[in-house]
N, C-alpha and C positions, 0 to 999 in steps of 0.2 A: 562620420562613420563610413567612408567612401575610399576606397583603397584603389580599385582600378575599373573600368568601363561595364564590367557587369555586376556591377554592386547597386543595392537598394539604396537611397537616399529617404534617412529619415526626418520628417520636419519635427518642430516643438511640439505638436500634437500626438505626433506617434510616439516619441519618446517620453512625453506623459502620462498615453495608455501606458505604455513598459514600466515605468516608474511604478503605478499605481499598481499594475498584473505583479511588480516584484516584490511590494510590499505584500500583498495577499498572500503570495506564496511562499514568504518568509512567515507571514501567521499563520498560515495551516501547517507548513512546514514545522514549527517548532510545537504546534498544539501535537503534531503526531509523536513528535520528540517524546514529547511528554507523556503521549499513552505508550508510547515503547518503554519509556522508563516504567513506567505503574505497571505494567506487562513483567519485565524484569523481576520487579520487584516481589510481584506476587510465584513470581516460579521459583525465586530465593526463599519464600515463605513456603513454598510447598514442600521444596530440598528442605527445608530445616525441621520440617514437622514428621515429612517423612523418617531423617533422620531419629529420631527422638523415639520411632518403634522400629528397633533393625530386625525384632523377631518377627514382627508381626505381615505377615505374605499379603495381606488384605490391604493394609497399608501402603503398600511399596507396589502393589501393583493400581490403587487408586490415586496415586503420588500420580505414576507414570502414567495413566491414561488421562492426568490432566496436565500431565507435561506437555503431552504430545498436540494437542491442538492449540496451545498458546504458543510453543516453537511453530506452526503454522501458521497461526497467524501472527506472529513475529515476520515472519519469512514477508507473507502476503502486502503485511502493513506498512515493512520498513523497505521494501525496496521502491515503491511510488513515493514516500517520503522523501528520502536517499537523491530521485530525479527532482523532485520539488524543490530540494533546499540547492541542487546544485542551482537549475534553473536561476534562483532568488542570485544566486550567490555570483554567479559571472555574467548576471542581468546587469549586476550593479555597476561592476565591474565596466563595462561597455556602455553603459550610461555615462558613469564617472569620467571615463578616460577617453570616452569616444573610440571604441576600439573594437573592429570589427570582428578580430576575432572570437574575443570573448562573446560578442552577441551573438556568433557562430556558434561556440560550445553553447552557451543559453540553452538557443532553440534546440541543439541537437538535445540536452536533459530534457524538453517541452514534450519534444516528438518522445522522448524515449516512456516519457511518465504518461501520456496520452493515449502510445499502443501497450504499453503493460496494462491500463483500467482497462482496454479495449477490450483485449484476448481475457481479461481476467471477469468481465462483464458476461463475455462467450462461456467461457467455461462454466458460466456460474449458469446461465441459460439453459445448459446442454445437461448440468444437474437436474436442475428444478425438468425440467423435461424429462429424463429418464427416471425420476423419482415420481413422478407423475404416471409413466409408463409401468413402473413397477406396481406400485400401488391398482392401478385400476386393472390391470391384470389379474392381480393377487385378489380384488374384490368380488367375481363372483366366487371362488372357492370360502372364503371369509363366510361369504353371508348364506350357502347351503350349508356350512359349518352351524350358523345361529337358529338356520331352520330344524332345526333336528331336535 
């Protein structure tokens, strides 16, 4: 896997981690497949049920407010997937072939699936914080509400 003087040389050992890191990440990778699929599937179950009451406003608007968080987390689910399976997929690739650059692309899906959990780990923090801050705000008006 060595192309010119500033290249990493991997032994049988590190290309065995890889081995093993790419099979993992082809089984999570395709477990995610599969809840994107079941995700899909249930939003085609929603479209069709909705469809089935076109007068009904109650309907068509509870279609769509459970549309809408399953295309979220559609978005959320499948794009760390997306870097997993590439990952898996030009691991092998450079395993197989001895070929530096695909182990290049690899790591580059690694790094990309690593900082999307990152920022999306943040994000989720910066929630649970703020909903925190709302909340305990919003509590002493709540509870001179219950004394009354």
């Amino acid at each position: 896997m060595t192309t010119d003087s500033n290249s990493i040389i991997l032994d049988e050992n590190a290309i065995e981690h890889l081995r093993i890191a790419r099979k993992w990440s082809n089984f999570l990778s395709i477990i995610g497949i599969v809840i994107i699929g079941i995700m899909l599937i249930a939003m085609v179950g929603i479209l069709i049920l909705a469809s089935r009451f076109p007068q009904d406003e109650l309907v068509r608007f509870t279609a769509l407010s459970q549309m809408l968080p399953l295309v979220v987390m559609l978005l959320i689910y499948g794009i760390p997937i997306y870097y997993l399976y590439q990952f898996g997929k030009h691991s092998k690739i450079a395993i197989n072939n001895h070929d530096s650059e695909a182990i290049s692309l690899a790591f580059k899906y690694l790094k990309l699936h690593y900082r999307f959990m990152g920022i999306l780990v943040i994000v989720v923090f910066v929630l649970y914080f703020a909903v925190i801050i709302i909340f305990m705000s919003g509590f002493p008006f709540f509870s001179s509400m219950m004394n009354r």
